[in-house]
MISEVO-170208 format. One record per residue: residue in one letter; x, y, z of N, C-alpha, C in turn. Coordinates in steps of 0.05 Angstrom, whole numbers, padded with zeros to 5 digits, always signed. Atoms other than C-alpha are relative to their C-alpha. Layout:
N
AXYZXYZXYZ
...
***
This chain:
316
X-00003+00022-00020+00122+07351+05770+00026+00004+00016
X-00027-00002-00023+00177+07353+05832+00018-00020-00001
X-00024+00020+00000+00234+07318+05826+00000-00030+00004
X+00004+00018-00003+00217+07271+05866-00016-00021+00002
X+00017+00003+00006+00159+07253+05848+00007-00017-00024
X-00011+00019+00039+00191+07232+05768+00014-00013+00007
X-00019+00007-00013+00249+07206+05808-00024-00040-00004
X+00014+00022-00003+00199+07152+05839-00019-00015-00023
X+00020+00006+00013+00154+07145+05776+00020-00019-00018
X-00020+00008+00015+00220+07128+05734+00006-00025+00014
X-00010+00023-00015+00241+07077+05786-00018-00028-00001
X+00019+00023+00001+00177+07036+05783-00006-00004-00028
X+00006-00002+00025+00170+07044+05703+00027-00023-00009
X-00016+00016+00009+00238+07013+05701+00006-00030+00013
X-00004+00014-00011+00233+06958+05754-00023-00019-00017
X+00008+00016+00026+00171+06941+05709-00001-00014-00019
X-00007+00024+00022+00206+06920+05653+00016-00014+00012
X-00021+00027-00016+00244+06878+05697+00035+00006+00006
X-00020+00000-00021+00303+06910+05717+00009+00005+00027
X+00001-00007-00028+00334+06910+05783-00004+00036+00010
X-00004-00021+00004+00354+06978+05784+00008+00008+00033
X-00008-00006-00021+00388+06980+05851+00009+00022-00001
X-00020-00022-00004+00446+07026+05845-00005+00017-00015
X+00002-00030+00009+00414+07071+05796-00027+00013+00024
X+00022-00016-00023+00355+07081+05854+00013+00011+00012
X-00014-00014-00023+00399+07098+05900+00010+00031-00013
X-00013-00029+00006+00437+07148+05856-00022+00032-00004
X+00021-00023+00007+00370+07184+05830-00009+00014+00028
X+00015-00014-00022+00342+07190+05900+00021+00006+00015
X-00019-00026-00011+00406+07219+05922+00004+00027-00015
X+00004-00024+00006+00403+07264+05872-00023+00020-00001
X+00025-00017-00004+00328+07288+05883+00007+00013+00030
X+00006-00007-00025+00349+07296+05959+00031+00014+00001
X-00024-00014+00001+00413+07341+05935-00020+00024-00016
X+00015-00030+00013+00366+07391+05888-00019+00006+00016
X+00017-00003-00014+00312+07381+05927-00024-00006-00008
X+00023+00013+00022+00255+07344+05917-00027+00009+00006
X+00024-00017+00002+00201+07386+05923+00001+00016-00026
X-00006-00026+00023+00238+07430+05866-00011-00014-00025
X+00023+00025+00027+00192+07412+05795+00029-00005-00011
X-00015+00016+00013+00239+07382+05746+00007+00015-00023
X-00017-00015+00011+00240+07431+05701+00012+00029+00009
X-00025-00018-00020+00278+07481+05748+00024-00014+00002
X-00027+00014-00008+00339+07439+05758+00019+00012-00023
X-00020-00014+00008+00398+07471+05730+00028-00019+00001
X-00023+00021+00015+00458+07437+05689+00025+00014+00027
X-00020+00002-00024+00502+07467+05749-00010-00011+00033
X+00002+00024-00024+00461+07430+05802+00006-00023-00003
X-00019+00028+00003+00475+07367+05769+00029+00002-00002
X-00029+00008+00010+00547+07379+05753+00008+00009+00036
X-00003+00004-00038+00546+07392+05837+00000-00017+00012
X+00009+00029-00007+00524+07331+05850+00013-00018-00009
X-00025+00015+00012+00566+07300+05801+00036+00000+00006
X-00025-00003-00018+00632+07326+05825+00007+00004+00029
X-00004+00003-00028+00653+07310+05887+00028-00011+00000
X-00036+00002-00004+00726+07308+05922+00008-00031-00008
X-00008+00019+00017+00771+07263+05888+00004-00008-00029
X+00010-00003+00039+00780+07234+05819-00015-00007-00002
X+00027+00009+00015+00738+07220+05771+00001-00028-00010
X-00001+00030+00012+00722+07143+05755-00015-00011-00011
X+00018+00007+00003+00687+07104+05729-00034-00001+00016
X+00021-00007-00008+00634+07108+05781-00016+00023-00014
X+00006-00020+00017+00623+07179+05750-00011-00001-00010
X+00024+00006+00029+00603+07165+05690-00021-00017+00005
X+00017+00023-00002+00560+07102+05714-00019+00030+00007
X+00021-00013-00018+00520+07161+05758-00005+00025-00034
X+00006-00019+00015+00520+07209+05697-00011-00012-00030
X+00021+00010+00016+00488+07156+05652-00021-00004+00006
X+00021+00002-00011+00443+07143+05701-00022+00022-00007
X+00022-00012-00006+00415+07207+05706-00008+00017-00034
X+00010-00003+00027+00420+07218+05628-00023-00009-00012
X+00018+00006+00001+00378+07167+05621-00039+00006+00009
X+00022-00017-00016+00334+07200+05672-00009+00013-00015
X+00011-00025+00013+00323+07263+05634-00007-00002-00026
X+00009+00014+00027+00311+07229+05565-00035-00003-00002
X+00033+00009+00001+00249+07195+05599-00012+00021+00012
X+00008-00030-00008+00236+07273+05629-00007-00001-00028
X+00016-00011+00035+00231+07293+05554-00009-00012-00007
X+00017+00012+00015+00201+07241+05527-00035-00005+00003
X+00032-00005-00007+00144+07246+05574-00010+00040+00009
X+00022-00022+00006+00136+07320+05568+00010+00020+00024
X-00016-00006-00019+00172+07343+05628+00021+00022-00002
X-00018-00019-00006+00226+07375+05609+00010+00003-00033
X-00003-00009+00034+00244+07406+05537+00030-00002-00006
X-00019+00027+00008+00325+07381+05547+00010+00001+00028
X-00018+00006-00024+00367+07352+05593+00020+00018+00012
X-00018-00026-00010+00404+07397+05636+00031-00010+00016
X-00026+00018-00013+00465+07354+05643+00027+00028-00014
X-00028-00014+00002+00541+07396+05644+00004-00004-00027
X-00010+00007+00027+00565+07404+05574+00033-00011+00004
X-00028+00009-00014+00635+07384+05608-00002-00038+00004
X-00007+00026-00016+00647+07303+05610+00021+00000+00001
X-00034+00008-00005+00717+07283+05640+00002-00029-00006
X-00013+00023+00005+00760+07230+05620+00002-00016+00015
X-00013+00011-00024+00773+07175+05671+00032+00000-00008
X-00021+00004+00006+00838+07188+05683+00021-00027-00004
X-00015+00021+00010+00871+07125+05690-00026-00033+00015
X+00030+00017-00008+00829+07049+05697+00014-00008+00028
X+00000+00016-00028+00820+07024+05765+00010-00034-00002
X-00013+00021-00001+00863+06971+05786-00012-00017+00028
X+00003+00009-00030+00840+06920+05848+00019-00006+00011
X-00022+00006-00019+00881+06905+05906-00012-00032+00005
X+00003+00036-00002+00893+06829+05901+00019+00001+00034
X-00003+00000-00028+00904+06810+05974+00023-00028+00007
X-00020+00029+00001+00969+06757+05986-00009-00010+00022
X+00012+00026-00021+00956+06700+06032+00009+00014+00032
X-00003-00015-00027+00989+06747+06093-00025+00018+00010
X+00024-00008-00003+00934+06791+06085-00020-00011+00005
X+00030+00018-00003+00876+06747+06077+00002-00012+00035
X-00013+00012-00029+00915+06713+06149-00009+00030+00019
X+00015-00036-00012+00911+06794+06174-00028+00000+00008
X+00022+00000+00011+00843+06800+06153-00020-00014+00023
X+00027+00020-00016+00806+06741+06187+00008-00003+00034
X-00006-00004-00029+00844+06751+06252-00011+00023+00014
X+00015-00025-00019+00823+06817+06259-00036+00002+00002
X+00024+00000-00002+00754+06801+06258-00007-00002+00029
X-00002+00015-00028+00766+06769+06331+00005+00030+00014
X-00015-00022-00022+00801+06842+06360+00001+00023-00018
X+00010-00033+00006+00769+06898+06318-00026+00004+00021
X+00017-00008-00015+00727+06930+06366-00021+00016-00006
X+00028-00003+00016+00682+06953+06318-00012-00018-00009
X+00024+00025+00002+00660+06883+06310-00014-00001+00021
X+00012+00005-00027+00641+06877+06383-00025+00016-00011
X+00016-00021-00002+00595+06942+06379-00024+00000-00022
X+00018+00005+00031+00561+06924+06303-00019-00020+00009
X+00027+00012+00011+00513+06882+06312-00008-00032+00003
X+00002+00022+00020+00547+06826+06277+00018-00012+00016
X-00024+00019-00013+00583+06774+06316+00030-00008-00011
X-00032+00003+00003+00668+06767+06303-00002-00031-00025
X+00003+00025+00018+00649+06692+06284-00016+00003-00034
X+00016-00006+00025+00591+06716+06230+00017+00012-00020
X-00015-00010+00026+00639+06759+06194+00026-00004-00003
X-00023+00008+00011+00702+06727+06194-00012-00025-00019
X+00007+00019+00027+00663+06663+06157-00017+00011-00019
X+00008-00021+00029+00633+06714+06112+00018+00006-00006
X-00026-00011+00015+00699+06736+06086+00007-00025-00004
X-00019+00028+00011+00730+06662+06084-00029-00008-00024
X+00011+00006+00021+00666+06654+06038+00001+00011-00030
X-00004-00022+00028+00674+06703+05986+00025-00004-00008
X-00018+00006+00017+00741+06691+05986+00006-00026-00013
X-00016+00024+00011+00752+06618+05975-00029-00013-00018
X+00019+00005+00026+00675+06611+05934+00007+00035-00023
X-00006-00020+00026+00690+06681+05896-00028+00016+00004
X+00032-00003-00001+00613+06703+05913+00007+00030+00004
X-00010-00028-00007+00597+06778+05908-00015-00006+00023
X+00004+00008-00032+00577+06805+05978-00030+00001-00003
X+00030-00003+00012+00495+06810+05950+00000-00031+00004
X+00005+00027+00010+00502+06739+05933+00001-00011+00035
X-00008+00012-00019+00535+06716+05997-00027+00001+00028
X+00019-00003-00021+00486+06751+06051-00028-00005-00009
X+00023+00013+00011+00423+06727+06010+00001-00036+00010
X-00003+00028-00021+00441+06657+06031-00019-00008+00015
X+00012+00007-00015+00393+06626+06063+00012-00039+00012
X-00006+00027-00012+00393+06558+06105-00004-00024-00018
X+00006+00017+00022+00367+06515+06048+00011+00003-00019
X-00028-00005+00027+00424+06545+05996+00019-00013+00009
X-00038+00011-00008+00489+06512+06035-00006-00031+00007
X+00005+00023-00013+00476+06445+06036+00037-00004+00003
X-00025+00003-00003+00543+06422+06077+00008-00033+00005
X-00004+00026+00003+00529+06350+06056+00016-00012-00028
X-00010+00005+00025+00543+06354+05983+00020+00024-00003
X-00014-00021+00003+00579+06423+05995+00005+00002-00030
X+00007-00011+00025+00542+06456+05947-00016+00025+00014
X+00018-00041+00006+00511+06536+05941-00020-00004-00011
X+00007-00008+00012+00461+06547+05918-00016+00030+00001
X+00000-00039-00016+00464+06627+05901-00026+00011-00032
X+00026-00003+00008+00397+06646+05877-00004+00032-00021
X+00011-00024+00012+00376+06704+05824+00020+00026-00001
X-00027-00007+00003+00442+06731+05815-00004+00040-00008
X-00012-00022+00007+00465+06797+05787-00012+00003-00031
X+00023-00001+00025+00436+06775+05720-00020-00021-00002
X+00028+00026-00006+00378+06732+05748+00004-00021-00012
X-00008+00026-00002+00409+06674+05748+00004-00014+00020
X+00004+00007-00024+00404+06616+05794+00033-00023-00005
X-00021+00020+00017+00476+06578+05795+00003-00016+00026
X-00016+00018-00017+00504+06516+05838+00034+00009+00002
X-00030-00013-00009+00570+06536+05869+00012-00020+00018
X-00013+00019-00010+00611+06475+05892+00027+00013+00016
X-00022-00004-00021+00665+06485+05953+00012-00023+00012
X-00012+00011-00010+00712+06451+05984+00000-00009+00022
X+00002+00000-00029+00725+06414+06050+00007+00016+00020
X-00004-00008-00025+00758+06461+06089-00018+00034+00001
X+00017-00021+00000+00710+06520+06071-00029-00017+00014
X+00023+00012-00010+00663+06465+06089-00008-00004+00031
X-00007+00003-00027+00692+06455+06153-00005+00023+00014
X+00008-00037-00019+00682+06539+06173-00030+00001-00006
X+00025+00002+00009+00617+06527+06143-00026-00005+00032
X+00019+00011-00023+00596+06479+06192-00008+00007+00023
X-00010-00004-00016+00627+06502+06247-00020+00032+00006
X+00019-00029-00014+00593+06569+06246-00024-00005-00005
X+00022-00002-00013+00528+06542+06232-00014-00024+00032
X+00006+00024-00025+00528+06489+06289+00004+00023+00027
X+00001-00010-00015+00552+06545+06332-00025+00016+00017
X+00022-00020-00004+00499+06581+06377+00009+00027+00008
X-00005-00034+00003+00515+06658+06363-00025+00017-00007
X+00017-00021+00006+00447+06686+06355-00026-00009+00016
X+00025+00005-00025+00386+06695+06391-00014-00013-00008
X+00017+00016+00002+00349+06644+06363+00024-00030-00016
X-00018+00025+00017+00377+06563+06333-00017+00000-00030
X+00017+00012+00026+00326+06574+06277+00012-00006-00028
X-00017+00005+00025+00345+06538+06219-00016-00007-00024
X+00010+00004+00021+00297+06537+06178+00005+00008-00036
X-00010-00005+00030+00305+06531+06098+00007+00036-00010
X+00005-00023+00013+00277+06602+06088+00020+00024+00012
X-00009-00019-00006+00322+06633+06139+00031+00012-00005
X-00025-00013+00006+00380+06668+06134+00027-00007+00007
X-00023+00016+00000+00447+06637+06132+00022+00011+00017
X-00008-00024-00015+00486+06697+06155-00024+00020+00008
X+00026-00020-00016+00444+06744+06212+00030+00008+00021
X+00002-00024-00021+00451+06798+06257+00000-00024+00026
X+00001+00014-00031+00458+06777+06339-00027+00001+00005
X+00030-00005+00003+00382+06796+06326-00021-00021-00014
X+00003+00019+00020+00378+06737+06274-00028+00017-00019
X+00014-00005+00032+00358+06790+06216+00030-00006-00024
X-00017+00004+00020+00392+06790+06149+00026+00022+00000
X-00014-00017+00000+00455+06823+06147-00006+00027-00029
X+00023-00016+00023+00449+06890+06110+00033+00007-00016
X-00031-00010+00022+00515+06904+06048+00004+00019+00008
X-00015-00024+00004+00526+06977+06060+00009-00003+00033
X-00004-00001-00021+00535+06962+06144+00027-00017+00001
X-00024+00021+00003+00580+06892+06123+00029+00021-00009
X-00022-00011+00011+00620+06936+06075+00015+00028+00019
X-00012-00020-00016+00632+06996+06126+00015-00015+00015
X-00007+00019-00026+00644+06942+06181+00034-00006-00005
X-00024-00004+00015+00698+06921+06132+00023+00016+00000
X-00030-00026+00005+00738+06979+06124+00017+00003+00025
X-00011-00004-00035+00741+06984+06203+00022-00029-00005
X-00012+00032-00001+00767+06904+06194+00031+00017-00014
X-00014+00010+00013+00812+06923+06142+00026+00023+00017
X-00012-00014-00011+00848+06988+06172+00008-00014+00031
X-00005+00017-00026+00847+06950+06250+00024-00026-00013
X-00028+00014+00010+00897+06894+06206+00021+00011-00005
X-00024-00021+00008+00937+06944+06181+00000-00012-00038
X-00010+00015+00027+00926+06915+06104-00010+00025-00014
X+00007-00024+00020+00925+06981+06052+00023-00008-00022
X-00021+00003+00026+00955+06999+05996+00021+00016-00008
X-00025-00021-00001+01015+07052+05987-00013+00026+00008
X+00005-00031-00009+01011+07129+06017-00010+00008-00025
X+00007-00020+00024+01003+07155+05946-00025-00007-00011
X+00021+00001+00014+00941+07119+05931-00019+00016+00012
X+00015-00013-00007+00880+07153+05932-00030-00024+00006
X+00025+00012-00015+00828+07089+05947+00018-00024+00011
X-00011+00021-00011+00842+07031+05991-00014-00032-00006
X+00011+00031+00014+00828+06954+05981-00038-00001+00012
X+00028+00002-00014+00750+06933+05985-00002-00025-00001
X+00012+00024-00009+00707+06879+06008+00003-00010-00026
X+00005+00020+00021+00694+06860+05932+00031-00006-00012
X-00021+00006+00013+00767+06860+05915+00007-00029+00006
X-00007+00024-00014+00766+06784+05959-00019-00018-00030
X+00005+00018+00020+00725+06764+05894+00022+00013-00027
X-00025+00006+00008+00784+06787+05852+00025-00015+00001
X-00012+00020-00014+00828+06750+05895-00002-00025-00009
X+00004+00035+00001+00793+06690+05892-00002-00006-00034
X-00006+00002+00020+00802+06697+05816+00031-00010-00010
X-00022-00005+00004+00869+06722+05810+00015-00038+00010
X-00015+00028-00012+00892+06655+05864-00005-00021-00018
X+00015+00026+00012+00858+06604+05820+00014-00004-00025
X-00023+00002+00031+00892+06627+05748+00027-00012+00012
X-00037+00011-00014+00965+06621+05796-00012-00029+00006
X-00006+00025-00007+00951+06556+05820-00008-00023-00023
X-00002+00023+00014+00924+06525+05756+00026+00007-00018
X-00021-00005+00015+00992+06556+05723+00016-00019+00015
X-00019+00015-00022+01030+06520+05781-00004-00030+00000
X+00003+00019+00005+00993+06458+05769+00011-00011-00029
X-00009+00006+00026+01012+06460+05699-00030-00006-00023
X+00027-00003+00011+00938+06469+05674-00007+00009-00020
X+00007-00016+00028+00904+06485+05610-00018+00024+00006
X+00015-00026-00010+00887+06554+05633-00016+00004-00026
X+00017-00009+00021+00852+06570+05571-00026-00022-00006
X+00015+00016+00005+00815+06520+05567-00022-00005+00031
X+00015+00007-00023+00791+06517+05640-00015+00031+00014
X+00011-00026-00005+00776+06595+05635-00037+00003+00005
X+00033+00003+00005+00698+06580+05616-00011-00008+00021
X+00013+00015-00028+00690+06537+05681+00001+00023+00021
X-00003-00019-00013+00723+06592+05722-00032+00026-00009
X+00016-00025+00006+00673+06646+05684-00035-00016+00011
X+00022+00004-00010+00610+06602+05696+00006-00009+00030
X+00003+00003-00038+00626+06588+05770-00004+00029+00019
X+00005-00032-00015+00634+06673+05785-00030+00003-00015
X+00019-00009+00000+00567+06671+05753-00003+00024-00019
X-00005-00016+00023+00590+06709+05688-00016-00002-00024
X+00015+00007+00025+00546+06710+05625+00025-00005-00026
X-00021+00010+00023+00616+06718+05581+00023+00003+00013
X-00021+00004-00027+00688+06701+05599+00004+00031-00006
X-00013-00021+00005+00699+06776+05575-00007+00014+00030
X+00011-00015-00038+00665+06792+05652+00022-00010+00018
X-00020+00014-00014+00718+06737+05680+00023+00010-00009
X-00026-00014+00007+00775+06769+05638+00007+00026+00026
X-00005-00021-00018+00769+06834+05686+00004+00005+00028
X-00018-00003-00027+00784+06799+05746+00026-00008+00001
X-00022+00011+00004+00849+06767+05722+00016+00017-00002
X-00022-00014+00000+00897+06825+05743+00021-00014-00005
X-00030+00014+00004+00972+06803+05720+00007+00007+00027
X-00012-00006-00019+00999+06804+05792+00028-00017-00012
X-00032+00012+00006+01078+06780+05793-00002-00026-00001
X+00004+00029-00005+01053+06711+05815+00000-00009-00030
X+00013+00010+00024+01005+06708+05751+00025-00005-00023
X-00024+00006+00026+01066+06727+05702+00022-00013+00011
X-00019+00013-00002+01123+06692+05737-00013-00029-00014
X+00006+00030+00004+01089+06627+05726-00017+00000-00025
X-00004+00010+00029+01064+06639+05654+00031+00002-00005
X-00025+00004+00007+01141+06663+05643+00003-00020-00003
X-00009+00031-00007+01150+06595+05669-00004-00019-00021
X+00020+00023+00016+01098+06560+05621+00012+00002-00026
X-00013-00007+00033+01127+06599+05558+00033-00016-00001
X-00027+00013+00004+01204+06577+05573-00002-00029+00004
X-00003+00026-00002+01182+06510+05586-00010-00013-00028
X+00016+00006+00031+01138+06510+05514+00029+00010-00016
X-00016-00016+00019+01207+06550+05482+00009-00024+00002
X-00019+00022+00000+01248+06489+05508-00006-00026-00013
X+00008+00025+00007+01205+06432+05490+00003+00002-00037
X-00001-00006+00033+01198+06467+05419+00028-00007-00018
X-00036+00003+00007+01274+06471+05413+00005-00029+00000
X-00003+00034-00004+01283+06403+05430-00008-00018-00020
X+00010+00007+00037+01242+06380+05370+00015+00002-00022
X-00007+00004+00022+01272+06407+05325+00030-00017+00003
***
């Protein structure tokens, strides 16, 4: 059987049992249309995958995600008869060091939504200046990934009770997502505006659209992005080797939330669980991994500890 042929047979076997299987589709049928998918399956050679697998740059976690993927792959090759073993590199690399996000300070985020107005790769996209500057003030100040956000339809934002509701999630889950007034206020404001070729507002349609009024599409938002983010001028030092992304604004909107309930004087531990079910987390150990220590985060536990050392002292 041709590559791509098992490629597609695998994809529907696993969507079957009910997973999504987005990002490993994509990876398989980039790798059938890198060997070539006409070529049968058992021709493929442990140095075409490890071709495919290395590519300029380090090695990260992504890596490995794509080199379980296609382990997996070649398992259900042998198991159905296909292929007698997997022809994966006997070489795995280390990640060298873990990926850190770029938490974005309130100058940036200011950067950010200005340049939506006078990047001139917004003009030319598609996507109106207004549409994707209140797509970024959403993700950042609800935390929503960008899947969640452009799924939205007109009957998810009610901007009476300013409430979400973000449908069939990441682990098919359906959650209520409560916001604030002044997210409520950009809310409104962009859907009262008329920016698209039609006023249709019906429940089913789409919350964020195209000047076409289709659905916006993630890999066009997230390019669009980069143009946004370079046109601000917001990066991260010469020596790094990746620059900040769209999903790092749902790190952000983590990271800001621990600082300000430290600043309030809040039982962060105790209000961690609410934070983890509002990002739509199954355990807080998913919400632990957006809580980078930025300087903010530790100046203001420092704060919390010398204020617990003193009160202690005082006691006795």
């Amino acid at each position: 059987m041709n590559v791509d042929a098992l490629v597609e047979r695998y994809i529907t076997h696993r969507k079957a049992l009910g997973a999504r299987f987005r990002t490993a589709s994509h990876t398989l049928r980039s790798f059938s249309t890198t060997v070539g998918t006409t070529t049968n399956i058992s021709e493929v050679r442990p140095d075409q995958v490890a071709a495919f697998l290395y590519r300029p740059g380090p090695v990260t976690r992504a890596w490995h995600g794509q080199h379980a993927t296609l382990a997996v792959f070649f398992r259900y090759a042998v198991s159905r008869g296909y292929l007698s073993a997997a022809p994966l590199p006997s070489f795995v690399p280390k990640v060298t060091r873990r990926f850190v996000p770029y938490i974005y300070s309130h100058d940036d985020l200011r950067r950010l939504f200005q340049a939506t107005a006078g990047c001139p790769f917004v003009v030319r996209s598609g996507i109106q200046p207004c549409t994707m500057r209140t797509l970024l003030l959403l993700l950042y100040a609800a935390g929503l990934r960008i899947s969640e956000a452009i799924a939205l339809n007109h009957g998810d934002v009610d901007l009476t009770t300013c409430v979400l509701t973000v449908r069939r999630t990441k682990f098919f889950k359906t959650r209520l997502v409560p916001f604030g007034s002044t997210l409520a206020k950009a809310l409104m404001e962009y859907s009262d505006r008329p920016h698209r070729a039609t006023t249709c507002r019906e429940p089913s349609s789409p919350f964020f659209a195209t000047k076409k009024d289709k659905r916006l599409c993630q890999m066009t938002v997230q390019r669009l992005f980069q143009r946004i983010r370079e046109h601000s001028g917001v990066k991260r030092d010469s020596n790094s080797s990746y620059q900040p992304r769209l999903h790092d604004l749902r790190h952000t909107f983590a990271v800001h939330r621990l600082t300000a309930w430290y600043r309030d004087g809040q039982d962060v531990q105790r209000l961690l669980p609410y934070l983890s079910t509002y990002m739509g987390h199954r355990r807080l150990s998913g919400t632990m991994f957006y809580l980078t220590m930025t300087p903010d985060v530790l100046q203001e536990a420092n704060k919390r500890f010398e204020n617990y050392f003193m009160e202690t002292n005082n006691d006795d």
